[in-house]
Backbone as JSON, one array per atom type, in Angstrom:
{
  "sequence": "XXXXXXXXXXXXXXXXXXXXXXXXXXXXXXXXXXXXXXXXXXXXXXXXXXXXXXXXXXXXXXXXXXXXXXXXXXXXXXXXXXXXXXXXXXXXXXXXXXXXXXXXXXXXXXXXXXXXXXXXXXXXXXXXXXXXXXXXXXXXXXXXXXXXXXXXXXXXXXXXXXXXXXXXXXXXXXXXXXXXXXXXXXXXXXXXXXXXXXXXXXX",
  "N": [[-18.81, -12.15, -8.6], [-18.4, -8.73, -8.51], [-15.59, -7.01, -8.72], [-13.79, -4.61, -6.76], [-12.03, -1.86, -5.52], [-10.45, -0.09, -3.88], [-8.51, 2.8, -3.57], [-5.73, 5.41, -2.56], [-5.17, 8.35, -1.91], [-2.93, 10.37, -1.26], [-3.84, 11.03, 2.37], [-6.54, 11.24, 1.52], [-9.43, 8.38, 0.4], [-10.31, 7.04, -2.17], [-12.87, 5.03, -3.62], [-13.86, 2.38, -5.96], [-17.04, 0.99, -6.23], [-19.28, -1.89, -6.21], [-21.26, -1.22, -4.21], [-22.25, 0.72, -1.34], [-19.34, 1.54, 0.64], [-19.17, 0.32, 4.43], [-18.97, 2.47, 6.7], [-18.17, 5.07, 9.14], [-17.63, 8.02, 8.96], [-18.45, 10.01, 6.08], [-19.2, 9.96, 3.75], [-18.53, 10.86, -0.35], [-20.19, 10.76, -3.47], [-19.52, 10.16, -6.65], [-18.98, 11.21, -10.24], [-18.0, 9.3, -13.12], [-17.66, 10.34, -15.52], [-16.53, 12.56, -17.34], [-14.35, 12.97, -15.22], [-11.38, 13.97, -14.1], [-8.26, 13.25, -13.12], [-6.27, 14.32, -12.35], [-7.03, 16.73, -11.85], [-8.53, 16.65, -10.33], [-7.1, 15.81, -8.02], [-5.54, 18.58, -7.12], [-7.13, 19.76, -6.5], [-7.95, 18.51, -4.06], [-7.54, 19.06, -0.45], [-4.35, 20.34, 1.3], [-3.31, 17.92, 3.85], [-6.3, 16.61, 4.15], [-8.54, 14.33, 5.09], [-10.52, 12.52, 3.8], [-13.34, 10.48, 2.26], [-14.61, 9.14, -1.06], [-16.59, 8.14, -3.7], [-17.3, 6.14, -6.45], [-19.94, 4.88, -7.48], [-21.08, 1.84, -8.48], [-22.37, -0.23, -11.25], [-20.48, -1.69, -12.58], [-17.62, -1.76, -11.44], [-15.02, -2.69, -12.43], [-14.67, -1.58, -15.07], [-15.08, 0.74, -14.72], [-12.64, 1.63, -12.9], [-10.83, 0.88, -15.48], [-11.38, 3.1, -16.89], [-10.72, 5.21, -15.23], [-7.98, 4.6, -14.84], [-7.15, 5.44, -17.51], [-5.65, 7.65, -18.39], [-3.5, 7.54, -16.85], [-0.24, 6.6, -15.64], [1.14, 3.55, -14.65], [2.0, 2.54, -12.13], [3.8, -0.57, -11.38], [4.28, -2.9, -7.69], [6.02, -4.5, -5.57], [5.54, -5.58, -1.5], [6.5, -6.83, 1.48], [4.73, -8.57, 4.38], [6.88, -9.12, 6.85], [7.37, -12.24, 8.78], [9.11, -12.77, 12.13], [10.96, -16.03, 13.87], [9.86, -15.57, 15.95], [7.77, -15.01, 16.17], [7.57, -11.68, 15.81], [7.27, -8.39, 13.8], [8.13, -7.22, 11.34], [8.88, -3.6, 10.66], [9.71, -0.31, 9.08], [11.15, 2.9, 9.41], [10.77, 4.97, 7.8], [11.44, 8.66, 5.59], [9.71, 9.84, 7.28], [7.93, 8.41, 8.12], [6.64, 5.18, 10.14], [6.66, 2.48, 7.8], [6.3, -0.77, 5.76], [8.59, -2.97, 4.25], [9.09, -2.54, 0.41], [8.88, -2.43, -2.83], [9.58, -0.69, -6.7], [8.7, -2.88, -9.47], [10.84, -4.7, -11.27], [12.5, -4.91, -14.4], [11.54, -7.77, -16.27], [11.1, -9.16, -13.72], [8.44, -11.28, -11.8], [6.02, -10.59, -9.32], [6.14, -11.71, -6.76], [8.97, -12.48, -6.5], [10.02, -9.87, -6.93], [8.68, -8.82, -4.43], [10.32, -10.08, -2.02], [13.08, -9.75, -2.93], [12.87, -6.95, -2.77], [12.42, -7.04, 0.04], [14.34, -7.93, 1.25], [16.61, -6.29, 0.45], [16.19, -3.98, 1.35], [16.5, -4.77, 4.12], [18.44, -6.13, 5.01], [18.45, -8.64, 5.12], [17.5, -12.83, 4.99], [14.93, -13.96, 3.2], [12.83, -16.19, 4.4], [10.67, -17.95, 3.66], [8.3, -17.37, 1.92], [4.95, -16.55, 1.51], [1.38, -16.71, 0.89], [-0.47, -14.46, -1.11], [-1.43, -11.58, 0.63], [-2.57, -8.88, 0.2], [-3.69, -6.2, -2.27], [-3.0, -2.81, -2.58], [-3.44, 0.53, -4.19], [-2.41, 3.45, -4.79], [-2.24, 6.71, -5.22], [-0.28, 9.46, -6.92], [1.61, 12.47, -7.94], [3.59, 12.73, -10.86], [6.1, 14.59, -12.4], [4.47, 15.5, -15.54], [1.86, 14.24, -15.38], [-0.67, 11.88, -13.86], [0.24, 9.23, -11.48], [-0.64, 5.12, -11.13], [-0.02, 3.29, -8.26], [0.24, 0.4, -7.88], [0.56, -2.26, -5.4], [1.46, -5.45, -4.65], [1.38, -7.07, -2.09], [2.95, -9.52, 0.46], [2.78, -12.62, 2.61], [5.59, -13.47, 4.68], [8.17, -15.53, 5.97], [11.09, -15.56, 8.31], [14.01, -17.37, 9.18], [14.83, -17.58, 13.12], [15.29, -14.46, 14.14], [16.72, -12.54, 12.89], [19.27, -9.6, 12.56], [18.75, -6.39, 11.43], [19.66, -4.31, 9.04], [19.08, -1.52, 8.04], [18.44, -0.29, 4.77], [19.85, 2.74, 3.92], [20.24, 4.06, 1.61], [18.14, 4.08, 0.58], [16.65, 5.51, 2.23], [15.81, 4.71, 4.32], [15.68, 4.94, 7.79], [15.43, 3.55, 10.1], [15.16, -0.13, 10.96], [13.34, -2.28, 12.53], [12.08, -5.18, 14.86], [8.89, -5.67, 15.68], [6.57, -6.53, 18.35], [3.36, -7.69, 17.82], [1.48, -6.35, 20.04], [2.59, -4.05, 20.51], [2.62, -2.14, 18.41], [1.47, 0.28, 18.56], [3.01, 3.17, 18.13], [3.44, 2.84, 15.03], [0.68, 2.59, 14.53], [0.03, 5.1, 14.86], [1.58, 6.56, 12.96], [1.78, 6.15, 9.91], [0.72, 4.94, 7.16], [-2.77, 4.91, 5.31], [-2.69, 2.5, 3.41], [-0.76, 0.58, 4.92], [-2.23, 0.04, 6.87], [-3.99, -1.4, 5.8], [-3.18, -3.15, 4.91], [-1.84, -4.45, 7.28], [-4.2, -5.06, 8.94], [-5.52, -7.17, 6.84], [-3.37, -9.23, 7.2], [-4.28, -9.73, 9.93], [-3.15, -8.34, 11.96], [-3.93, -6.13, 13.48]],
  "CA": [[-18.75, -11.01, -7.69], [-17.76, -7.36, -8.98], [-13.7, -6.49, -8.46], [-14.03, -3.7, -5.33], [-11.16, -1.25, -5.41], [-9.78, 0.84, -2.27], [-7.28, 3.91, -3.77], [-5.59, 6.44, -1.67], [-5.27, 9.77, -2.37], [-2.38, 11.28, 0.59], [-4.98, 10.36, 3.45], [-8.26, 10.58, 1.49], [-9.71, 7.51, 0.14], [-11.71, 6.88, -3.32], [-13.55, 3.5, -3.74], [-14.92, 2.12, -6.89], [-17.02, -0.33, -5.86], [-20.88, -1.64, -6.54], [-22.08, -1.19, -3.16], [-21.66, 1.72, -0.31], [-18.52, 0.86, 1.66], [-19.45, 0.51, 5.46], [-18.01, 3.14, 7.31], [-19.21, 6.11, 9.84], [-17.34, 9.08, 8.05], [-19.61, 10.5, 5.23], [-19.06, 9.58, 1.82], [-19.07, 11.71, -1.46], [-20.48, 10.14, -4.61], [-18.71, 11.22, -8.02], [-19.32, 10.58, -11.42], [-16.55, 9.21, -13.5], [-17.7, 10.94, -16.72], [-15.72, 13.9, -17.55], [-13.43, 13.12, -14.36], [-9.94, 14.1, -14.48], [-7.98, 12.52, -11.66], [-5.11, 15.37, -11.95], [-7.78, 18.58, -11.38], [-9.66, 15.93, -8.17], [-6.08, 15.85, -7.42], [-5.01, 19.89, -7.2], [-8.01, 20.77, -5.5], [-7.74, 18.26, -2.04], [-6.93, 20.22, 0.27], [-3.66, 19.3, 2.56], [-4.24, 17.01, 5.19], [-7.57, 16.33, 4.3], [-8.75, 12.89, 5.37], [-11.61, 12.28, 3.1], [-13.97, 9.62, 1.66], [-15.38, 9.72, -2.22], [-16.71, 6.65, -4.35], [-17.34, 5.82, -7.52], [-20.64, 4.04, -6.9], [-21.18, 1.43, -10.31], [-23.0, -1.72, -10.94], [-19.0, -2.34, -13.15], [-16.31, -1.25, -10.75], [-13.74, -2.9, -13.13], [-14.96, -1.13, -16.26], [-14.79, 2.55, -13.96], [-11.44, 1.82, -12.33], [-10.06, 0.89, -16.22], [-11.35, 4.43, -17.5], [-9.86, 6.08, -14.36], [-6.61, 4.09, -15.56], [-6.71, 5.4, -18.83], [-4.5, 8.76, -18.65], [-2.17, 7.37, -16.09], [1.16, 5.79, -15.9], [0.56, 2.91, -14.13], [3.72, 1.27, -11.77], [4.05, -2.2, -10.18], [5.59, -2.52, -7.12], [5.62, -5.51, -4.05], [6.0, -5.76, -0.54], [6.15, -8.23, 2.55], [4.91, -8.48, 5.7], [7.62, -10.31, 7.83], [7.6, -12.38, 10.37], [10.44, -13.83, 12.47], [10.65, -16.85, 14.26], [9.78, -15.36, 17.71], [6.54, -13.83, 16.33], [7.28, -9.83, 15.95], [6.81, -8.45, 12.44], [9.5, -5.99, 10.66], [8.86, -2.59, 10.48], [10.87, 0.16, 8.89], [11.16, 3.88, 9.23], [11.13, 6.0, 6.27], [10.19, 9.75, 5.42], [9.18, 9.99, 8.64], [6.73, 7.28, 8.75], [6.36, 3.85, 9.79], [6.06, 1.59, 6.76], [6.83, -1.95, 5.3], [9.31, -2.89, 2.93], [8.34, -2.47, -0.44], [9.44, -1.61, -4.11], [9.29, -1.37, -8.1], [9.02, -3.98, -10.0], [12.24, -4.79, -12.03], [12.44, -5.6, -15.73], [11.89, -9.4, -16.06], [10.71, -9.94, -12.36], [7.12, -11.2, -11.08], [5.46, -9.45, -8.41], [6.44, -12.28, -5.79], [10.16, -11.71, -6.6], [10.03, -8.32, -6.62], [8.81, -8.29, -2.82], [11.28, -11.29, -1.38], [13.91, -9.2, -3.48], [13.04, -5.34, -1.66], [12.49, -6.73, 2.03], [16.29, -8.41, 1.48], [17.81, -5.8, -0.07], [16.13, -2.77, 2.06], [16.51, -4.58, 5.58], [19.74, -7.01, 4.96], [18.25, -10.22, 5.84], [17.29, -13.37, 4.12], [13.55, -14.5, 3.35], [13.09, -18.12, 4.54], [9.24, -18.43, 2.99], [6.96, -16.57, 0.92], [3.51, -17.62, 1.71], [0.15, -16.38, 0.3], [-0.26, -12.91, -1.28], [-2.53, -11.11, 1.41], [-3.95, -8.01, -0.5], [-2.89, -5.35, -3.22], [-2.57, -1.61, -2.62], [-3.54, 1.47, -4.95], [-1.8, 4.55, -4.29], [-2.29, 8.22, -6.98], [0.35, 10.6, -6.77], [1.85, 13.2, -9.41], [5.34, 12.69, -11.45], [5.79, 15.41, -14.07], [2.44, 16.42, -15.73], [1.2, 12.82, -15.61], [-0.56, 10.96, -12.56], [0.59, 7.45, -11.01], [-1.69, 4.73, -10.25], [1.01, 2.27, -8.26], [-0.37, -0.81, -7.15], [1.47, -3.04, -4.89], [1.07, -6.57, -4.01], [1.58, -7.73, -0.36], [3.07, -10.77, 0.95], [3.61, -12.38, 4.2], [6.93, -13.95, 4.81], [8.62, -15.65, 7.22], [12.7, -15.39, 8.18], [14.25, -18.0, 10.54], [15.19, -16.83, 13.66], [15.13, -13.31, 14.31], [17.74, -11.82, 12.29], [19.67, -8.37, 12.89], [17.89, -5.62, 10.51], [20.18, -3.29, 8.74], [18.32, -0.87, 7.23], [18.93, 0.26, 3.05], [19.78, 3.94, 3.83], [20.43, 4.75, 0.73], [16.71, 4.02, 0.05], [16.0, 6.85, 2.81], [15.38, 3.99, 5.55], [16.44, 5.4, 9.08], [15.74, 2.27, 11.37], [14.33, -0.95, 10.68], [12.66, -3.17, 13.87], [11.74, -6.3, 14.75], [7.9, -5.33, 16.9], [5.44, -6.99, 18.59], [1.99, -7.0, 17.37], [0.8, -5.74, 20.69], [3.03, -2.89, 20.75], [2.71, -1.12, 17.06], [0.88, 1.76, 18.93], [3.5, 4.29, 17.14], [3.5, 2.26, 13.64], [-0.64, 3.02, 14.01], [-0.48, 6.28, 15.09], [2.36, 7.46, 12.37], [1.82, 5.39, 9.3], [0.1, 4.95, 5.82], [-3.28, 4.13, 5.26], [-2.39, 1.31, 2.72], [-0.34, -0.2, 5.62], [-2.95, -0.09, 7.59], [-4.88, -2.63, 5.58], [-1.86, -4.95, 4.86], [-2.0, -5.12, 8.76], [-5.93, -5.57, 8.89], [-5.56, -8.52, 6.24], [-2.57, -9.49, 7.99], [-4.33, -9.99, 11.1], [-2.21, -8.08, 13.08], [-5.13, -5.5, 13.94]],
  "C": [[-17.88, -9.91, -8.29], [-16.27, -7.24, -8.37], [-14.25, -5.16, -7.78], [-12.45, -2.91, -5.22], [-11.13, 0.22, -4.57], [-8.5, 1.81, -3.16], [-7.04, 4.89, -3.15], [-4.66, 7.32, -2.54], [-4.39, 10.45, -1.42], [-3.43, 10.34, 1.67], [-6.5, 10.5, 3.26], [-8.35, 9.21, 0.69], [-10.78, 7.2, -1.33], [-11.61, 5.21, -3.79], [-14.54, 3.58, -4.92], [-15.58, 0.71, -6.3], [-19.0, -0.4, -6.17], [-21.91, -1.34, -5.16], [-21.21, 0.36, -2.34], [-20.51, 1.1, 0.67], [-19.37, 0.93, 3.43], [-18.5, 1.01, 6.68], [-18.78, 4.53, 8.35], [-18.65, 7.39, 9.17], [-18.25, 8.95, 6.75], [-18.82, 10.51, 4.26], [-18.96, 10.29, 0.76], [-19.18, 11.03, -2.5], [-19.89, 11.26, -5.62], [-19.14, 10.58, -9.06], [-18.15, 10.94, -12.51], [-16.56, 9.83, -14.92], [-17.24, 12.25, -16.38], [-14.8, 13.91, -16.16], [-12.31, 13.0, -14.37], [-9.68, 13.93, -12.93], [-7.17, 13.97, -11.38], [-5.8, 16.54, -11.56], [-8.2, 17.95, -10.35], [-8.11, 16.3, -7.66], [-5.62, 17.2, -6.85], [-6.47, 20.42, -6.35], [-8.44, 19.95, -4.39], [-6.78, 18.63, -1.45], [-5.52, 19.33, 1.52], [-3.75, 19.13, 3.72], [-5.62, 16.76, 5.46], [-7.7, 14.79, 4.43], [-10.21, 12.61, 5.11], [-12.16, 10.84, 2.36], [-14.79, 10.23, 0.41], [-15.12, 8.08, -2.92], [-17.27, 7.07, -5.48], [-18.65, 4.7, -8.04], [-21.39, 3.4, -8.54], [-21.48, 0.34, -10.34], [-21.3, -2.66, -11.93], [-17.81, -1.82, -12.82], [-15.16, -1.5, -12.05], [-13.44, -1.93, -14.47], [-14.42, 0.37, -15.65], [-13.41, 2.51, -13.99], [-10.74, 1.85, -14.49], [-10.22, 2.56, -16.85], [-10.15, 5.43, -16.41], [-8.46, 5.91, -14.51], [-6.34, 4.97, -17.18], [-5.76, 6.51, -19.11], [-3.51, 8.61, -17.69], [-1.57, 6.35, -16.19], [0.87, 4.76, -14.91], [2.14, 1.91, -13.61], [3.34, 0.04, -10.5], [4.71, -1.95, -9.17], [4.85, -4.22, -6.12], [6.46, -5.2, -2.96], [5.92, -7.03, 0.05], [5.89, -7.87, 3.73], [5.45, -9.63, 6.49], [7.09, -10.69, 9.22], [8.6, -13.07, 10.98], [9.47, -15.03, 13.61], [9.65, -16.85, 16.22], [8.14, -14.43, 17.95], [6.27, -12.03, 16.02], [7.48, -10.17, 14.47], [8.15, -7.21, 12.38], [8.77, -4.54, 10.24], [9.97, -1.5, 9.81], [10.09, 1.82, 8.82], [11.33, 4.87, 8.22], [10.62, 7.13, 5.87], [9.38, 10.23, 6.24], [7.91, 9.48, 8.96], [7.04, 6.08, 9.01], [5.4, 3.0, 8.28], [6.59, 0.3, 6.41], [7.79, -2.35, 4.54], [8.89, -3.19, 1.82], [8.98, -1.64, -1.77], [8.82, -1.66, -5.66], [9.97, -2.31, -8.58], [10.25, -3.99, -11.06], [11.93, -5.47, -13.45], [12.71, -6.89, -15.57], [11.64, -10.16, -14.39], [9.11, -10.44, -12.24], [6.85, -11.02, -10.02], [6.13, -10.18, -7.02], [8.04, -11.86, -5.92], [10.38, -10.36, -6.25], [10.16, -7.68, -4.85], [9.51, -9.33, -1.87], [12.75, -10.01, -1.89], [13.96, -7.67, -2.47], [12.89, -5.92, -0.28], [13.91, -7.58, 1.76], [16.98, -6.98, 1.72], [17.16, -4.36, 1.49], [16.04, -3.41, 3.83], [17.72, -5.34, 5.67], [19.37, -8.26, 5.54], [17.51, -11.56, 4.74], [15.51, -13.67, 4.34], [13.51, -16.16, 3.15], [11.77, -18.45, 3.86], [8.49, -17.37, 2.95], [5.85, -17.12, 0.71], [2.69, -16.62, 0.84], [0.08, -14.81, 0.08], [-1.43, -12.33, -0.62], [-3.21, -9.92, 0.78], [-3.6, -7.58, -1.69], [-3.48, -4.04, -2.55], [-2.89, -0.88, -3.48], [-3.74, 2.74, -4.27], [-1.41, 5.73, -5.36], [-1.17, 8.96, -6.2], [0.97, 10.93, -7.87], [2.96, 13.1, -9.56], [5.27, 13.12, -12.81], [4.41, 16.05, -14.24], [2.26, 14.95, -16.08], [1.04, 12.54, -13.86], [0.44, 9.53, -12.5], [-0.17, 6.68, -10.54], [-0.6, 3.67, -9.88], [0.13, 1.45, -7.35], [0.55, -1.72, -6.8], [0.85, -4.12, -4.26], [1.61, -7.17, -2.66], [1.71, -9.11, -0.17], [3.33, -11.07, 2.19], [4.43, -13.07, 3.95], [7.48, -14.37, 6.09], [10.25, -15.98, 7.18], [12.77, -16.68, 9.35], [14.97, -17.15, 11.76], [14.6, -15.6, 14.07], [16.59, -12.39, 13.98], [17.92, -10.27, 12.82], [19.33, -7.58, 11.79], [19.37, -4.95, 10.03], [19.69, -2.9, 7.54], [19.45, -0.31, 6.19], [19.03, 2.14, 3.87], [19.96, 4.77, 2.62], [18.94, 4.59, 0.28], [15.92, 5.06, 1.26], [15.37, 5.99, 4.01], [16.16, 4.08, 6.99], [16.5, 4.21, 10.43], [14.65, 1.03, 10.55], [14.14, -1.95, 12.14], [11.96, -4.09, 13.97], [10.16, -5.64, 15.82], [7.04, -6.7, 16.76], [3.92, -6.77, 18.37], [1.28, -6.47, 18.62], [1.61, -4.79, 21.12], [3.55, -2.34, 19.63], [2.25, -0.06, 17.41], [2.07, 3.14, 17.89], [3.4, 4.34, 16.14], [2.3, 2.85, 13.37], [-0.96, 4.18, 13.88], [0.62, 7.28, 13.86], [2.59, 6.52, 10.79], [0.49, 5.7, 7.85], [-1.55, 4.06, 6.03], [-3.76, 3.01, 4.41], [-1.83, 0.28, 3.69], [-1.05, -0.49, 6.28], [-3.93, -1.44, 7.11], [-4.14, -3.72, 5.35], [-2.09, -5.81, 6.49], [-3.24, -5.83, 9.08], [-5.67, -7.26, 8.39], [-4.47, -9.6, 6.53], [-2.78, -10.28, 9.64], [-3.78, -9.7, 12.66], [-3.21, -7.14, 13.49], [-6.58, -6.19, 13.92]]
}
């Protein structure tokens, strides 16, 4: 089965993948010859919330060309849960998002995200279970893109520990919620988090 890749763009969406995703928003087909990510990039418009694919009987082969002029950074997260059921949230930048970082010289990806939900909420991780998705997220640093891909874990803490959010990492509250009351998290949030949650099961 072909490798299927989901990348976000701000809030549009480009999918390499061998089939049409299934979705009711309208689609734009592109063709990856002669496509420069940094000129697609400079001319979506802000706050556009768009769909565009990459439609290829060798997704993996596309996505590596689309890789080939960018810097390319690791990073992991977790999605917690405590003992009582609610999941960890954190405020940042003025969104709801997860905890989540780069990868560190000499770490693997699981480390990495046991390591940022410690350090950016102050609490310990009691189990690191199954890695639920990965993430790909473009944005510009310098005159070079970024393609950062982040791997997702869920996690579970004992208890229900007291959060204290990393502020020096620009984190203004961190919260223990209930999955039937994220209504703000959904309505003010990333749509990368959005699928951690999906595969997560929490939506």
């Amino acid at each position: 089965m072909a490798q299927n890749y989901r990348i976000y763009i701000n809030d549009n969406t480009l999918f390499i993948s061998d089939v049409l995703p299934e979705q009711k928003e309208k689609i734009q087909q592109l063709e990856i010859q002669d496509f420069d990510l940094q000129t697609f990039y400079k001319k979506l418009k802000n706050g556009s919330k768009k769909s565009y694919i990459f439609l290829t009987k060798n997704p993996k082969e596309t996505f590596k060309k689309l890789k080939k002029n960018c810097e390319i950074i690791k990073a992991a997260g977790g999605l917690v849960e405590s003992a009582n059921g609610n999941y960890l949230f954190i405020f940042r930048n003025k969104k709801w998002d997860l905890p989540k970082g780069k990868l560190e010289y000499g770490e693997n990806m699981k480390e990495t995200a046991v390591r940022e939900v410690e350090e950016e909420c102050g609490i310990k991780v009691f189990k690191r279970e199954e890695k639920l998705c990965k993430t790909y997220h473009v944005y510009p640093m310098g005159s070079k893109m970024v393609i950062k891909k982040t791997n997702w874990y869920k996690m579970k803490v004992k208890g229900e520990p007291k959060l204290v959010p990393q502020k020096e990492e620009g984190i203004d509250e961190a919260v223990w919620l209930d999955k039937n009351h994220i209504s703000p998290v959904i309505k003010n949030t990333f749509p990368s988090i959005m699928d951690v949650l999906r595969t997560g099961g929490i939506l």
